[in-house]
N, C-alpha and C positions, 0 to 999 in steps of 0.2 A: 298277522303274518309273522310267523317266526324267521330267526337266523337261517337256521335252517332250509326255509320257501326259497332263500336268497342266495346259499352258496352248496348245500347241499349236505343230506347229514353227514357230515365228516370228523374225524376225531377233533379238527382244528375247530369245527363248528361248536361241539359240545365244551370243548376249553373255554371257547369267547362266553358261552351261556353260562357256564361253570363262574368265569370270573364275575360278569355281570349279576348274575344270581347274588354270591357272595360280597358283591361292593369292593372288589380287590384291582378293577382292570387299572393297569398301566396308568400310568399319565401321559406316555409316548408310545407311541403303535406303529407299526409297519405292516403294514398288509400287501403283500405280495402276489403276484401271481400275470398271468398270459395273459388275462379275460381282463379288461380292466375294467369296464361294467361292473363286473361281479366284485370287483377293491369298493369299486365309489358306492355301490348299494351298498356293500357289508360294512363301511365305514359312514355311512348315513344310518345304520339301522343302531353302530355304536354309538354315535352321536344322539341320537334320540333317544338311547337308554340311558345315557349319561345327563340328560338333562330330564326328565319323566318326574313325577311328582311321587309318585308312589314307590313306599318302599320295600313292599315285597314281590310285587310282579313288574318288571322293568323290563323293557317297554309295558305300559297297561294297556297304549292305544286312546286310552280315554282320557283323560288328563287334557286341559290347554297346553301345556307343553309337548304331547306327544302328537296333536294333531296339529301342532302349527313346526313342528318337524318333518311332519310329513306335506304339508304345505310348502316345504322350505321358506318359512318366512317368520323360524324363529329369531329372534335376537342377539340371542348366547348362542349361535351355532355360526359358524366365521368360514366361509372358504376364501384360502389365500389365491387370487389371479394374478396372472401376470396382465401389466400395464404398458400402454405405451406400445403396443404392436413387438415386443420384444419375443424371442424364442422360449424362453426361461425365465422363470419368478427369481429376481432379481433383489440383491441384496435391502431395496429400498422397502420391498414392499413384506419383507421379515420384519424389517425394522417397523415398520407400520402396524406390523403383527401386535410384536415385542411390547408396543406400547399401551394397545388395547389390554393386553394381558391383563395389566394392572390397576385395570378401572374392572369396579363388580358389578358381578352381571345384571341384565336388567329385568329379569324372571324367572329361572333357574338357579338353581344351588352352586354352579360353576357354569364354565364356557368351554365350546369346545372349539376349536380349531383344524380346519379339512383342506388337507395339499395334497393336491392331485397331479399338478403340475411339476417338470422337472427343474430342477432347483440347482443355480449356479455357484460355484464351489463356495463362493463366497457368503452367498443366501447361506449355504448349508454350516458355514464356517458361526455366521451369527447365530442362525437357531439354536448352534451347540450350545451358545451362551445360558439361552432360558431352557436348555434340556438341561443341563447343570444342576440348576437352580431355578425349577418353575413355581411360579406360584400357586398359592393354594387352589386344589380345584376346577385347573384347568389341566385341557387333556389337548394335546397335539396326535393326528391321525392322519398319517401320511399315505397315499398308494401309490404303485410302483409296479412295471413288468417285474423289474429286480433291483433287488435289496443292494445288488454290485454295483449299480446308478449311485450309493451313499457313500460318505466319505464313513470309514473305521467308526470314526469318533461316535458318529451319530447313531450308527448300527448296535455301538456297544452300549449306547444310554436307552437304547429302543428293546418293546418287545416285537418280538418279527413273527408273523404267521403268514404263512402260504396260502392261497385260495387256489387249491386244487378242480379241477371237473372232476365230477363221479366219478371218472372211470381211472384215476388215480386213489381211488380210497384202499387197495390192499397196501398200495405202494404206502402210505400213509402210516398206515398201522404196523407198518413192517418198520418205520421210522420212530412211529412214537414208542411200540415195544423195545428197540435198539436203545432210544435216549432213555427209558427208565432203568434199562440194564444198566448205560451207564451211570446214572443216577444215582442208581444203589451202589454201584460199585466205588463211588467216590466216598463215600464213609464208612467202609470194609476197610477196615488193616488187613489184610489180606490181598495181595496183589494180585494174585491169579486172575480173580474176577474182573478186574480191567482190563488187563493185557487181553482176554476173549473177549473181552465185548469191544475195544478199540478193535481189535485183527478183523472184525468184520467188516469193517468200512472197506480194507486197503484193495478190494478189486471194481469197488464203487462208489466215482466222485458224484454221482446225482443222490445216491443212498448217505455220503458224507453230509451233503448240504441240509438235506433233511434233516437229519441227526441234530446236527449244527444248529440249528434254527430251534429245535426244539428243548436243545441244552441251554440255550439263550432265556430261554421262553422260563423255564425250569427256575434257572439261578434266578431273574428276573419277584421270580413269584417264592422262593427264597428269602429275599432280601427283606422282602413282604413281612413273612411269616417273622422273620425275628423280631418285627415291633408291631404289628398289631395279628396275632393268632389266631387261626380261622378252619374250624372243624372243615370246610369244603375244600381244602387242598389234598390232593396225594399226602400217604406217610413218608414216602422218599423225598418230598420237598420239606415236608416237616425234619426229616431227620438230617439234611440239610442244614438247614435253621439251624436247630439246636444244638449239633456238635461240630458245626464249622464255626469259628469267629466272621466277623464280619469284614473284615480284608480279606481275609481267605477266598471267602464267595466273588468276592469285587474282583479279585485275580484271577478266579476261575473264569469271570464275564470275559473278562482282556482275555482270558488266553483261548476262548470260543473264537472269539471276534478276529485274533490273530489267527488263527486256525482257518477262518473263514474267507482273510486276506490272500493266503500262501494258496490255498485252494485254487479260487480266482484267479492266480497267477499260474495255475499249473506247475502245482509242486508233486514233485516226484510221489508217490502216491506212500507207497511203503516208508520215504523218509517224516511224509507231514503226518501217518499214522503213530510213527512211533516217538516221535517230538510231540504231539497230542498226549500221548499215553505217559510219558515223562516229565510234559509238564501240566498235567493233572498232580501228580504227585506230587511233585513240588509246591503245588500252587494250595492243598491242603491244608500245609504246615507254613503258610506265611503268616509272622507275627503282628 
């Protein structure tokens, strides 16, 4: 059973297999979306491609690691509960996380780790610590109605994808053609080509969030390409890489995630478009 069987072919779908194929995904993930079913299988089917034995077809299905993920009764594959009859995964049981982190895994090439649960400022405040600085190998896989449940910090160290139903996939594509526009348009000297592709956000904040989400995703797999290079990305992530420094990129993430904050707060729509589109530019040219 593919990604696919589980969330639906959708462009966000083909991304997850794209990265997976390539050995590129994340070490921190956000999966988002209404359905929450559809987060906890699509991040159980990540988690068993992250730990699989094989290294061209991931998941292979055949492997002991991939059938005792699908058992749920692998090892290396961790979900965080909350303890103690409490509402929320509570700072204790991060830390409890935090520490497993750093003992290797015990059949698998890494470990991964799956919150599902809503997580109290505090939990979220530690996890920042090991999204900082995780260790090798290990991958946290968070789900979520919404991404606006997470504190900034955490948003801005995560890749975020939406889990759409089918019958948002024009909406989708009308989102990820937007974020490549502006993609391209962030390493164009030439200004024009931003100011249009920002101006189409400003009469839609659900078309922003998408966008959003996907510039995240973008710079994310950026940061990627400038230390280990990988024919399976976009040439607009490639061209990314290459002619932005790397604080450049890191400012650009902050100023997605800031962009994503003002949003949520119901910022005047024409003011957070054109403070986006300003401080893309700026955010280019940091040394």
């Amino acid at each position: 059973m593919g990604l696919s069987d589980v969330i639906g072919d959708t462009p966000i779908c083909r991304q997850i297999e794209s990265l997976i194929a390539s050995h590129r995904l994340p070490h921190a993930i956000v999966l988002e979306g209404s359905v929450i079913s559809k987060g906890r299988s699509a991040a159980q089917y990540i988690a068993k491609a992250s730990v699989c034995s094989s290294d061209i077809d991931c998941p292979c299905e055949r492997c002991q690691n991939c059938r005792k993920a699908d058992e749920d009764i692998h090892p290396d594959i961790y979900t965080v509960k909350i303890t103690d009859k409490k509402q929320a995964i509570g700072v204790g049981e991060i830390r409890t996380m935090i520490s497993d982190c750093f003992i290797k895994p015990n059949e698998a090439s890494g470990k991964v780790y799956l919150i599902f649960d809503k997580m109290t400022t505090e939990a979220q405040n530690a996890l920042l610590k090991i999204l900082e600085e995780p260790p090798q190998n290990v991958r946290f896989i968070i789900v979520t109605e919404s991404s606006s449940t997470l504190l900034q910090t955490v948003r801005s160290r995560s890749a975020i994808f939406k889990i759409e139903d089918s019958s948002e996939q024009e909406k989708d594509l009308e989102a990820d053609m937007l974020a490549k526009e502006i993609a391209v348009a962030i390493t164009n000297n030439v200004e024009l080509p931003l100011l249009i592709a920002t101006g189409k956000l400003v009469n839609n904040k659900v078309l922003m969030q998408r966008v959003l989400d996907r510039l995240s995703v973008i710079l994310n797999m950026a940061i990627e390409e400038r230390y280990v290079p990988s024919q399976n990305v976009p040439q607009y992530v490639t061209d990314i890489a290459r002619s932005l420094r790397k604080r450049s990129i890191i400012k650009l993430q902050e100023v997605v995630a800031q962009a994503e904050t003002m949003l949520a707060q119901n910022c005047n729509m024409n003011l957070l478009v054109t403070w986006l589109c300003a401080s893309i530019r700026r955010s280019r040219h940091t040394n």
